[in-house]
MIGU-151407 format. One record per residue (C-alpha): residue in three letters; y, x, z. Coordinates in nm, 4 decimals. Layout:
% residues N
<rec aa="Ala" Y="Y" X="X" Z="Z"/>
...
END
This chain:
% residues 266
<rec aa="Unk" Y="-1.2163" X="-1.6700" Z="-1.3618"/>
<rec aa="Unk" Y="-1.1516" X="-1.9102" Z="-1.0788"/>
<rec aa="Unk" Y="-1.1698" X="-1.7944" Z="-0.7179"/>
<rec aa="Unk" Y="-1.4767" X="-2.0228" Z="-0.6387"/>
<rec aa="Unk" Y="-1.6661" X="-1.8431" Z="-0.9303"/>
<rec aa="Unk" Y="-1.5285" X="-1.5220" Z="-0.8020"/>
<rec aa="Unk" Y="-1.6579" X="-1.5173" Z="-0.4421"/>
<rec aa="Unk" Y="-1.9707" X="-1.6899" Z="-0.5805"/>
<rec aa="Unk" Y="-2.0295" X="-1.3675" Z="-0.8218"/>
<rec aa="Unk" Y="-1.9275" X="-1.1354" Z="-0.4852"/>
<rec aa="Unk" Y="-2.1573" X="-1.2458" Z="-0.2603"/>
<rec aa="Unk" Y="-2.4722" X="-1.2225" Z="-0.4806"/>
<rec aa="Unk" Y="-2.3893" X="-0.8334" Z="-0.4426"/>
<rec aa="Unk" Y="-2.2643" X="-0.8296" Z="-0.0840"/>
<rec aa="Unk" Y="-2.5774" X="-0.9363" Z="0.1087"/>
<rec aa="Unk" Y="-2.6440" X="-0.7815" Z="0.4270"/>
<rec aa="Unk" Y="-2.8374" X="-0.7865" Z="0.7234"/>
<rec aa="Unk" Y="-2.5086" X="-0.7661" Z="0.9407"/>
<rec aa="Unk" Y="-2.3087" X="-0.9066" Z="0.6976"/>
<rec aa="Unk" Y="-2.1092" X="-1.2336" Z="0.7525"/>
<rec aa="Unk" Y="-1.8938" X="-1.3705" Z="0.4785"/>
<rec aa="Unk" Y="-1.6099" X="-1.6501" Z="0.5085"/>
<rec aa="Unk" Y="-1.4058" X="-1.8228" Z="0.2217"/>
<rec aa="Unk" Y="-1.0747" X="-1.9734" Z="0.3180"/>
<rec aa="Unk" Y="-1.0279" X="-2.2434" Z="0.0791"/>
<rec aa="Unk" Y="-0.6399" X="-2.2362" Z="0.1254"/>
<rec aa="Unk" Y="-0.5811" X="-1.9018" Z="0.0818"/>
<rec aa="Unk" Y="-0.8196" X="-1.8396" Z="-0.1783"/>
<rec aa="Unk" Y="-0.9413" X="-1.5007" Z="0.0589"/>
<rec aa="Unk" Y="-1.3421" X="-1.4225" Z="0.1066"/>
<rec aa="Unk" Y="-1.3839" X="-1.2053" Z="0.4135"/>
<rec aa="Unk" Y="-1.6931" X="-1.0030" Z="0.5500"/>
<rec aa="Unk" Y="-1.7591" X="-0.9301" Z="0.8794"/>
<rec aa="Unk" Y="-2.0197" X="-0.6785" Z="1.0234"/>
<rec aa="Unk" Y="-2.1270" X="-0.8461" Z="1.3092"/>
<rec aa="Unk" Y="-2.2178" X="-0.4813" Z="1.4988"/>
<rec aa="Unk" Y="-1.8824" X="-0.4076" Z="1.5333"/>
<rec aa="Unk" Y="-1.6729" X="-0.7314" Z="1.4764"/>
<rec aa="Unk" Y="-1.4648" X="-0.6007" Z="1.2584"/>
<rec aa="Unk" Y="-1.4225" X="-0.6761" Z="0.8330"/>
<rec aa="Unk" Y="-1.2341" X="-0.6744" Z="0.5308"/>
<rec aa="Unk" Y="-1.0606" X="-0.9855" Z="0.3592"/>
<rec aa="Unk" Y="-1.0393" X="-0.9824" Z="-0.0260"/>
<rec aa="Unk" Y="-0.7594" X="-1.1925" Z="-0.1728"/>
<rec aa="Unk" Y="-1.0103" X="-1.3298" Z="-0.4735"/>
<rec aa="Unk" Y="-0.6154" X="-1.4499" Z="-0.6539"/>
<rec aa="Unk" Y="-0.5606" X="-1.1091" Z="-0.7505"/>
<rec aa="Unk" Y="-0.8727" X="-1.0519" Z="-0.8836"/>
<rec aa="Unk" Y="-0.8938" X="-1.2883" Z="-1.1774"/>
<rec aa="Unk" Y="-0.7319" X="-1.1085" Z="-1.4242"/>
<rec aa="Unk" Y="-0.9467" X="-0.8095" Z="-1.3912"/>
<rec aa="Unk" Y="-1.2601" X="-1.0314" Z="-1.4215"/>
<rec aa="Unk" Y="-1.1245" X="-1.2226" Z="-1.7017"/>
<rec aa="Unk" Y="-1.0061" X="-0.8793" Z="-1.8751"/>
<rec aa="Unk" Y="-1.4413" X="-0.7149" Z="-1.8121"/>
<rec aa="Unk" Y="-1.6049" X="-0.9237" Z="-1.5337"/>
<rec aa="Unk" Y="-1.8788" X="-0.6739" Z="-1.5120"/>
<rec aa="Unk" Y="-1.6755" X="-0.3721" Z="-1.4476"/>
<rec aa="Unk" Y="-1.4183" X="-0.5564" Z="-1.2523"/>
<rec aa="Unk" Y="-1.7508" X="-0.6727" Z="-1.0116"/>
<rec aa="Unk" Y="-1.8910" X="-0.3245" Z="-0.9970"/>
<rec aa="Unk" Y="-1.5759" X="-0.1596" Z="-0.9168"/>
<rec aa="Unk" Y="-1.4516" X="-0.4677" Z="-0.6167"/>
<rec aa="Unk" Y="-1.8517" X="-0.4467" Z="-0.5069"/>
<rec aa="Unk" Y="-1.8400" X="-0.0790" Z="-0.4416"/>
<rec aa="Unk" Y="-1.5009" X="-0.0532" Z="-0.2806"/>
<rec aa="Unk" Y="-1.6501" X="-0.3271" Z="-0.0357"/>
<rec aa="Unk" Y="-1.9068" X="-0.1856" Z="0.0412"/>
<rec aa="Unk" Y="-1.7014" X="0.1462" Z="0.1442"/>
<rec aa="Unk" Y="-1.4911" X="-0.0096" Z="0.2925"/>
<rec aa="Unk" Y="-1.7630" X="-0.2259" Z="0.4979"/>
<rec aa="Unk" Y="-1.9529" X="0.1473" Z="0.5715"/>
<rec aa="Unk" Y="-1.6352" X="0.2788" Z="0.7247"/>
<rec aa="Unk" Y="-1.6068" X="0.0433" Z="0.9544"/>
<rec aa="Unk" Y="-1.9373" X="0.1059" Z="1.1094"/>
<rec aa="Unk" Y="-1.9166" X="0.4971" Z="1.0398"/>
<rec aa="Unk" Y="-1.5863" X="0.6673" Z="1.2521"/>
<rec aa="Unk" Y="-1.4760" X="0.9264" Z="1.0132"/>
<rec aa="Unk" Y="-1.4128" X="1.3236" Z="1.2473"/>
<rec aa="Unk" Y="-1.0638" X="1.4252" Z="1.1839"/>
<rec aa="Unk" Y="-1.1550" X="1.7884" Z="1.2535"/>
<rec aa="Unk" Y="-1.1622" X="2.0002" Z="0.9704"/>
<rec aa="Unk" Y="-0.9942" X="1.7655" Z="0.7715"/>
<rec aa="Unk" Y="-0.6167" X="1.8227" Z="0.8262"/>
<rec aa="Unk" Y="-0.5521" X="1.8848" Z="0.4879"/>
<rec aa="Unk" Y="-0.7300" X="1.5180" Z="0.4387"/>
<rec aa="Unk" Y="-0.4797" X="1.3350" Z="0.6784"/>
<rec aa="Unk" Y="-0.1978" X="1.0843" Z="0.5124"/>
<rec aa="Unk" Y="0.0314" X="0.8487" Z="0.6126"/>
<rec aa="Unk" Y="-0.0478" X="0.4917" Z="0.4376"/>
<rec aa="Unk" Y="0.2322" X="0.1816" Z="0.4612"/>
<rec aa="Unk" Y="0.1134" X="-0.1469" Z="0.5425"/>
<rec aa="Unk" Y="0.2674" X="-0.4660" Z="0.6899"/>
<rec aa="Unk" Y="0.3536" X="-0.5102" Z="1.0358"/>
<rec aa="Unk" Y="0.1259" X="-0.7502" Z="1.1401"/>
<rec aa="Unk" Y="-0.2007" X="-0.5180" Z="1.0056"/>
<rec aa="Unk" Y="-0.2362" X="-0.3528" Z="1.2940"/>
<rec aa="Unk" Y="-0.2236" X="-0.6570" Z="1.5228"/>
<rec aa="Unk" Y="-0.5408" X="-0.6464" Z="1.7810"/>
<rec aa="Unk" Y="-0.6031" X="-0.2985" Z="1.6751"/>
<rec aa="Unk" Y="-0.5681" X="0.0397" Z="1.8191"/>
<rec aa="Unk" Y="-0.4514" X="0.2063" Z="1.4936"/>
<rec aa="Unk" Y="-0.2160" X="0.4946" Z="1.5042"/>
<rec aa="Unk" Y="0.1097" X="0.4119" Z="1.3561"/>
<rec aa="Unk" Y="0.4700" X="0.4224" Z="1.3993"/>
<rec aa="Unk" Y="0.7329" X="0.1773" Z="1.2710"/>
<rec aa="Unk" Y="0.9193" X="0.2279" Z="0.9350"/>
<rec aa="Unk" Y="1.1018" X="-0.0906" Z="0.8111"/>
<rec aa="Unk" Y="1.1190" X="-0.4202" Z="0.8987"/>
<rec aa="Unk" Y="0.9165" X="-0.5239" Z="0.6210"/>
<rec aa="Unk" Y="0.6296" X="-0.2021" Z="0.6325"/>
<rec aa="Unk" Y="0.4640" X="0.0149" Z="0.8815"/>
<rec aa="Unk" Y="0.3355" X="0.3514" Z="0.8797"/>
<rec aa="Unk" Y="-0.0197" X="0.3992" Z="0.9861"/>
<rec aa="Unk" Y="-0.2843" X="0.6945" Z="0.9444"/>
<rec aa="Unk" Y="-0.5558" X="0.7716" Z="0.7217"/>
<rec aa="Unk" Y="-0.8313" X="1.0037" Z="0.6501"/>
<rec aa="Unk" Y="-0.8710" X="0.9911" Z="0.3060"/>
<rec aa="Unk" Y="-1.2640" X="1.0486" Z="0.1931"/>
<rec aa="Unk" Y="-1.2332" X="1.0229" Z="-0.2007"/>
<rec aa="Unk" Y="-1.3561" X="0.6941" Z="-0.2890"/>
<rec aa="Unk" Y="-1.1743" X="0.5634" Z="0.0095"/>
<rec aa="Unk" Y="-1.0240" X="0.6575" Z="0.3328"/>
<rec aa="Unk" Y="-1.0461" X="0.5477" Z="0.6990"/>
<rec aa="Unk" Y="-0.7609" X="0.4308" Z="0.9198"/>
<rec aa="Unk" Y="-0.7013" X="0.6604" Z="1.2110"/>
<rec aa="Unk" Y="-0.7595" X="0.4464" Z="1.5614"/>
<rec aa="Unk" Y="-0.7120" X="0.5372" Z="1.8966"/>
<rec aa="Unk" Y="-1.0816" X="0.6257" Z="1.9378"/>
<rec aa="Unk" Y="-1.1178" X="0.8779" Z="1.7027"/>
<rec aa="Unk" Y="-0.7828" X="1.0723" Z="1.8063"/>
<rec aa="Unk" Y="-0.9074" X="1.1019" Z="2.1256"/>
<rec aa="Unk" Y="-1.2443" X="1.1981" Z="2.0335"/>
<rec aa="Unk" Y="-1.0694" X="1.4581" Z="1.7821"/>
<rec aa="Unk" Y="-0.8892" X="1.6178" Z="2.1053"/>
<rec aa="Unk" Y="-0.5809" X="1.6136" Z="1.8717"/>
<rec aa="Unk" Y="-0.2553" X="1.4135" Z="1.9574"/>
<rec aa="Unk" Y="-0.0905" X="1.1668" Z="1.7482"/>
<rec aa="Unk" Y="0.2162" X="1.3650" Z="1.7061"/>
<rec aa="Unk" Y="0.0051" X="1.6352" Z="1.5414"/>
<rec aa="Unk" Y="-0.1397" X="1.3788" Z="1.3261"/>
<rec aa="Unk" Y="0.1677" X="1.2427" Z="1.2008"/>
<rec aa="Unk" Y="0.2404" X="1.6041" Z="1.1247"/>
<rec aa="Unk" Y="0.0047" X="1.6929" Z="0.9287"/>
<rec aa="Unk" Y="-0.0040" X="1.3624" Z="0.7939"/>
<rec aa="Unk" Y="0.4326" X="1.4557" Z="0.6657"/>
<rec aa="Unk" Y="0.3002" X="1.7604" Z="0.5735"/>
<rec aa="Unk" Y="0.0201" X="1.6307" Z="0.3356"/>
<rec aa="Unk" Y="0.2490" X="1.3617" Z="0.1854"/>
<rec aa="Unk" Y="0.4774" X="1.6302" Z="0.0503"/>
<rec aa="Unk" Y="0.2164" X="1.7971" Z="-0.1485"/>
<rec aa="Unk" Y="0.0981" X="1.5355" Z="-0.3368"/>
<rec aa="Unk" Y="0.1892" X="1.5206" Z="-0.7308"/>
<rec aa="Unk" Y="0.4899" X="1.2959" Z="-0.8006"/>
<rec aa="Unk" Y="0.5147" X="1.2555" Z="-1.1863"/>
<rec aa="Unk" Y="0.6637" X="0.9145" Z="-1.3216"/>
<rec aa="Unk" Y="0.6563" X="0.7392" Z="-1.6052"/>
<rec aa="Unk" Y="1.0240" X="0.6268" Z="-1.7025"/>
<rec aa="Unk" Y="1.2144" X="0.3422" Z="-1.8486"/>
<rec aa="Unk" Y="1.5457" X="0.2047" Z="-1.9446"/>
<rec aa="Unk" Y="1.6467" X="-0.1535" Z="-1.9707"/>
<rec aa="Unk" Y="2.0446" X="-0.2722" Z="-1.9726"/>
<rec aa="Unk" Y="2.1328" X="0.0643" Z="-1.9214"/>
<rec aa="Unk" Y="1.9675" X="0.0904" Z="-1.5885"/>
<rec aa="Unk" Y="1.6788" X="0.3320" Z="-1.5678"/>
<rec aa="Unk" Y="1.3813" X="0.3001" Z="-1.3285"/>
<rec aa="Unk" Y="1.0996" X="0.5450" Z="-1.2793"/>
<rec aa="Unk" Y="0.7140" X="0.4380" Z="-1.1923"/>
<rec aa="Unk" Y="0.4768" X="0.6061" Z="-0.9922"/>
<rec aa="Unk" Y="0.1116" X="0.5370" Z="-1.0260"/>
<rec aa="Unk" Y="-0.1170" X="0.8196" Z="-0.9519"/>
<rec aa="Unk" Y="-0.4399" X="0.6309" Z="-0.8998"/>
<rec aa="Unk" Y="-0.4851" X="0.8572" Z="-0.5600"/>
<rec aa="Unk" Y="-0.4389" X="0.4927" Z="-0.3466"/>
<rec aa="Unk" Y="-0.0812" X="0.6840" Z="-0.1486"/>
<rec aa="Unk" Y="0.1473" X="0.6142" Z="-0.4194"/>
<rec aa="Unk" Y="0.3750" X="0.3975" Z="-0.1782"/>
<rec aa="Unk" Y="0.3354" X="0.6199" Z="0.0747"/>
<rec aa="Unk" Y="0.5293" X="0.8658" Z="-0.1343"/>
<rec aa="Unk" Y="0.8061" X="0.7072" Z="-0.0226"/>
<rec aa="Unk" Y="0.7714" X="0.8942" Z="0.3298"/>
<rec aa="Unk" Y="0.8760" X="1.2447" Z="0.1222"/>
<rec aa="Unk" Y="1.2031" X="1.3131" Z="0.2031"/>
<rec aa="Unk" Y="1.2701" X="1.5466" Z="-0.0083"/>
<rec aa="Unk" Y="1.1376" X="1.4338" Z="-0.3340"/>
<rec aa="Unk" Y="1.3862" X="1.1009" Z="-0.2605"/>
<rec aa="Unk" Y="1.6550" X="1.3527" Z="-0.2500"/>
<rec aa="Unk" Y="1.5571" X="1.5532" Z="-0.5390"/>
<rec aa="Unk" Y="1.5153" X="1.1866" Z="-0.7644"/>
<rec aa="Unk" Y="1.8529" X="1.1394" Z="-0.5705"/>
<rec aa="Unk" Y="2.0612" X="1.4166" Z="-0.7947"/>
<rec aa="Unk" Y="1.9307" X="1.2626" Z="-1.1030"/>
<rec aa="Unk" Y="2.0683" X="0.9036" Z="-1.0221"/>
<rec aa="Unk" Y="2.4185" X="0.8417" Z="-1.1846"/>
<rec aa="Unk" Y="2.4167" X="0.4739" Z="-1.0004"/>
<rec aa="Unk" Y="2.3009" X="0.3130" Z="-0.7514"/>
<rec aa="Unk" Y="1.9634" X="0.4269" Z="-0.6424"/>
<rec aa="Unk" Y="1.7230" X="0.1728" Z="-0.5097"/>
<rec aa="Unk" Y="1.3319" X="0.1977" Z="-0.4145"/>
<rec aa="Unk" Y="1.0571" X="-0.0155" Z="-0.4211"/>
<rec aa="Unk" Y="0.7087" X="-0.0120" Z="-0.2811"/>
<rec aa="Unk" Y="0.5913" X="-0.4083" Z="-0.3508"/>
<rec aa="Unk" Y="0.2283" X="-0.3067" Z="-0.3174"/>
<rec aa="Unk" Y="-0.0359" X="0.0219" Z="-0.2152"/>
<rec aa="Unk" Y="-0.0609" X="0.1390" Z="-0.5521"/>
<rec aa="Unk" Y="0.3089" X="0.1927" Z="-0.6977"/>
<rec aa="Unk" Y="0.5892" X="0.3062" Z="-0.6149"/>
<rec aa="Unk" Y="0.9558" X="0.2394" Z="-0.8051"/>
<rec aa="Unk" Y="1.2588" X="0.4664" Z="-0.7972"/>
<rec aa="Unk" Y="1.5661" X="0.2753" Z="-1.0039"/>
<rec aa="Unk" Y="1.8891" X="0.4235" Z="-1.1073"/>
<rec aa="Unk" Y="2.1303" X="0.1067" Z="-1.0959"/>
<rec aa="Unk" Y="2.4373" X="0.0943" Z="-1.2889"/>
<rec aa="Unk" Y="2.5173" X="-0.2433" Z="-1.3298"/>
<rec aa="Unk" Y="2.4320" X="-0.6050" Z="-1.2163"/>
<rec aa="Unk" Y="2.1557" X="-0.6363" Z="-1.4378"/>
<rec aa="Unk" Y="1.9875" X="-0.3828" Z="-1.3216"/>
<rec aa="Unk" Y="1.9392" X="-0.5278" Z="-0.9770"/>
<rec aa="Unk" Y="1.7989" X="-0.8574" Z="-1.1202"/>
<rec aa="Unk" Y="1.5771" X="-0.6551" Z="-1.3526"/>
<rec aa="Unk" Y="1.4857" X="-0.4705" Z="-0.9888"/>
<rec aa="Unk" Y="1.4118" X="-0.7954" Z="-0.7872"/>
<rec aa="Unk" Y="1.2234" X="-0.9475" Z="-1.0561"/>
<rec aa="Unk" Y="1.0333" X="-0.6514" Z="-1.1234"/>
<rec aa="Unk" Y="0.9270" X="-0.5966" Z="-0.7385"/>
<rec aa="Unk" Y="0.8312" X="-0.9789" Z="-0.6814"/>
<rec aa="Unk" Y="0.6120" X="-0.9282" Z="-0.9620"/>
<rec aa="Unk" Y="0.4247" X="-0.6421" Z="-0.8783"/>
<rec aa="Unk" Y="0.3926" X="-0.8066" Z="-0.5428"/>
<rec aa="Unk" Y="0.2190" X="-1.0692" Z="-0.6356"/>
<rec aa="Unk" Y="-0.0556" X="-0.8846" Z="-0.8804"/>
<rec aa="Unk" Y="-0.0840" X="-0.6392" Z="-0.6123"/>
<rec aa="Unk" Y="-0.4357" X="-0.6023" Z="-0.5087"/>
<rec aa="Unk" Y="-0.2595" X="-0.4582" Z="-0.0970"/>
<rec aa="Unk" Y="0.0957" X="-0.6012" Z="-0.1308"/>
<rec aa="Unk" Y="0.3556" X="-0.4412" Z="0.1006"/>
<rec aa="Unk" Y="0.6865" X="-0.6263" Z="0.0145"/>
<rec aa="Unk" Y="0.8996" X="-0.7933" Z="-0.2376"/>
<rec aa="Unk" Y="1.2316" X="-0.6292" Z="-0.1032"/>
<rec aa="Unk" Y="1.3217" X="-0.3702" Z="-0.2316"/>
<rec aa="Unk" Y="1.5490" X="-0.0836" Z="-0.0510"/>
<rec aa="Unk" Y="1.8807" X="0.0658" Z="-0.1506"/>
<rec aa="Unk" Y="1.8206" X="0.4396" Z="-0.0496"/>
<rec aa="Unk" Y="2.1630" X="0.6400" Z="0.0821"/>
<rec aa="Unk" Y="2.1767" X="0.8981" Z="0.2955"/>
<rec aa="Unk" Y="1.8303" X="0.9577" Z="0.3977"/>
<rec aa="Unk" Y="1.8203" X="0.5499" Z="0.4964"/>
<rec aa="Unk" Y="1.6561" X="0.2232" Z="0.3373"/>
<rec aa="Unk" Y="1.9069" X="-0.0249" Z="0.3497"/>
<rec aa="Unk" Y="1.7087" X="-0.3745" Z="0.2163"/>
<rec aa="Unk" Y="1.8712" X="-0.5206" Z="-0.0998"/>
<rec aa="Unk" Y="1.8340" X="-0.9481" Z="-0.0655"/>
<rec aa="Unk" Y="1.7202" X="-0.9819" Z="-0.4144"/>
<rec aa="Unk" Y="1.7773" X="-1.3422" Z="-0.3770"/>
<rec aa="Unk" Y="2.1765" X="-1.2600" Z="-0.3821"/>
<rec aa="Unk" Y="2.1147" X="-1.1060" Z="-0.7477"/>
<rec aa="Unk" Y="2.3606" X="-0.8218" Z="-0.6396"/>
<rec aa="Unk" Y="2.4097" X="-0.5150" Z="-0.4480"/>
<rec aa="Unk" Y="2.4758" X="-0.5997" Z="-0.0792"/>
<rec aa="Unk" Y="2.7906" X="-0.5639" Z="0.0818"/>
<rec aa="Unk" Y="2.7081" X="-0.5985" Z="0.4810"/>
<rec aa="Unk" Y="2.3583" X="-0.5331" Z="0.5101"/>
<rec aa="Unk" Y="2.1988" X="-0.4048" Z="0.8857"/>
<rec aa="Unk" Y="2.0652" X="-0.0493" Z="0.7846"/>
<rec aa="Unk" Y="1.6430" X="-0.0866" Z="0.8865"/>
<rec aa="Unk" Y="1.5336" X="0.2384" Z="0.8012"/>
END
């Protein structure tokens, strides 16, 4: 479906009182606002056609409903007491958090870690007003929010091409990229790489571990991550990251081979 028809189909389900929607012709993006609290959500309608061509009436149900979550925690501040175990850290890009007060803390020049209390069908990013409220502090946030991360299942799928193997995560829990914050399961996937080992989080909902053994295998990489990037419904980036030593070291996928003088930005 085209994105015209798509925001037409959207907002014949997304009428509110409070509710103020927006298309950007350009961009092809439809954003509501809820005019109590100024605040909204912009849906890139691009990524959505091939789920509405695939079943437009699931595809509208499901995009309706996470909307209107999404729209009902904006309004609603979620209590972060009693719900430690509920805390995660989420990656986004840099410029998300601009003219918010969002917890977060920086990660790579291309991502940024912020907070999130997740509430099943869809979680709530942590802000200033809601830590304070909480009477916690942000460092025990981001503990708990480590903590949490490390706990969560990590089973991928795996695959080979040239020789080079790579390994997908996609748990459906919405903090598959923000696996990539586990220390220690990097390590552990590091003793079963024989190569190079690279990892790649080009949107919300995957996350890519590759074993690289030859030149191939980083074009297979870049291609792969650009890609997923651009059918991602929350991209994050189309670099991917050489990991070594406990640092992410970007890999120019442009260059179609492993970087020699790279500045470490982990």
């Amino acid at each position: 479906m085209k994105p015209m028809e798509i925001k037409r189909e959207l907002e014949s389900q997304l009428q509110h009182e409070n509710w103020i929607t927006s298309y950007d012709r350009d961009k092809n993006t439809l954003r509501i606002v809820d005019d109590r609290v100024d605040k909204g959500i912009t849906i890139r309608l691009d990524n959505l056609s091939s789920k509405f061509e695939e079943n437009k009436h699931a595809a509208l149900e499901n995009t309706v409903a996470t909307i209107k979550e999404g729209m009902r925690l904006l309004v609603e501040k979620a209590d972060l007491n009693g719900k430690e175990a509920s805390i995660y850290p989420v990656l986004r890009n840099p410029d998300f958090g601009e003219g918010k007060n969002l917890l977060h803390e920086e990660h790579t020049a291309e991502t940024t870690i912020f907070y999130a209390v997740d509430e099943d069908s869809s979680y709530s990013l942590i802000d200033s007003d809601m830590l304070n409220q909480s009477g916690k502090t942000a460092e025990e946030i981001k503990e708990a929010a480590k903590f949490n991360v490390r706990k969560l299942p990590a089973e991928f799928k795996e695959d080979e091409v040239a020789g080079n193997k790579f390994y997908f995560l996609h748990a459906g829990d919405g903090f598959e990229a923000s696996r990539i914050l586990n220390d220690t399961l990097l390590d552990d996937m590091k003793e079963k790489i024989h190569g190079d080992m690279a990892v790649a989080v080009p949107h919300h909902d995957v996350l890519i571990i590759a074993d690289l053994r030859n030149e191939t295998g980083y074009d297979v990489l870049g291609q792969m991550t650009f890609q997923f990037f651009s059918e991602g419904h929350m991209p994050l980036t189309a670099l991917p990251f050489l990991y070594e030593k406990g640092e992410l070291e970007p890999i120019f996928v442009l260059a179609r081979k492993k970087p020699k003088d790279t500045k470490k930005d982990g």
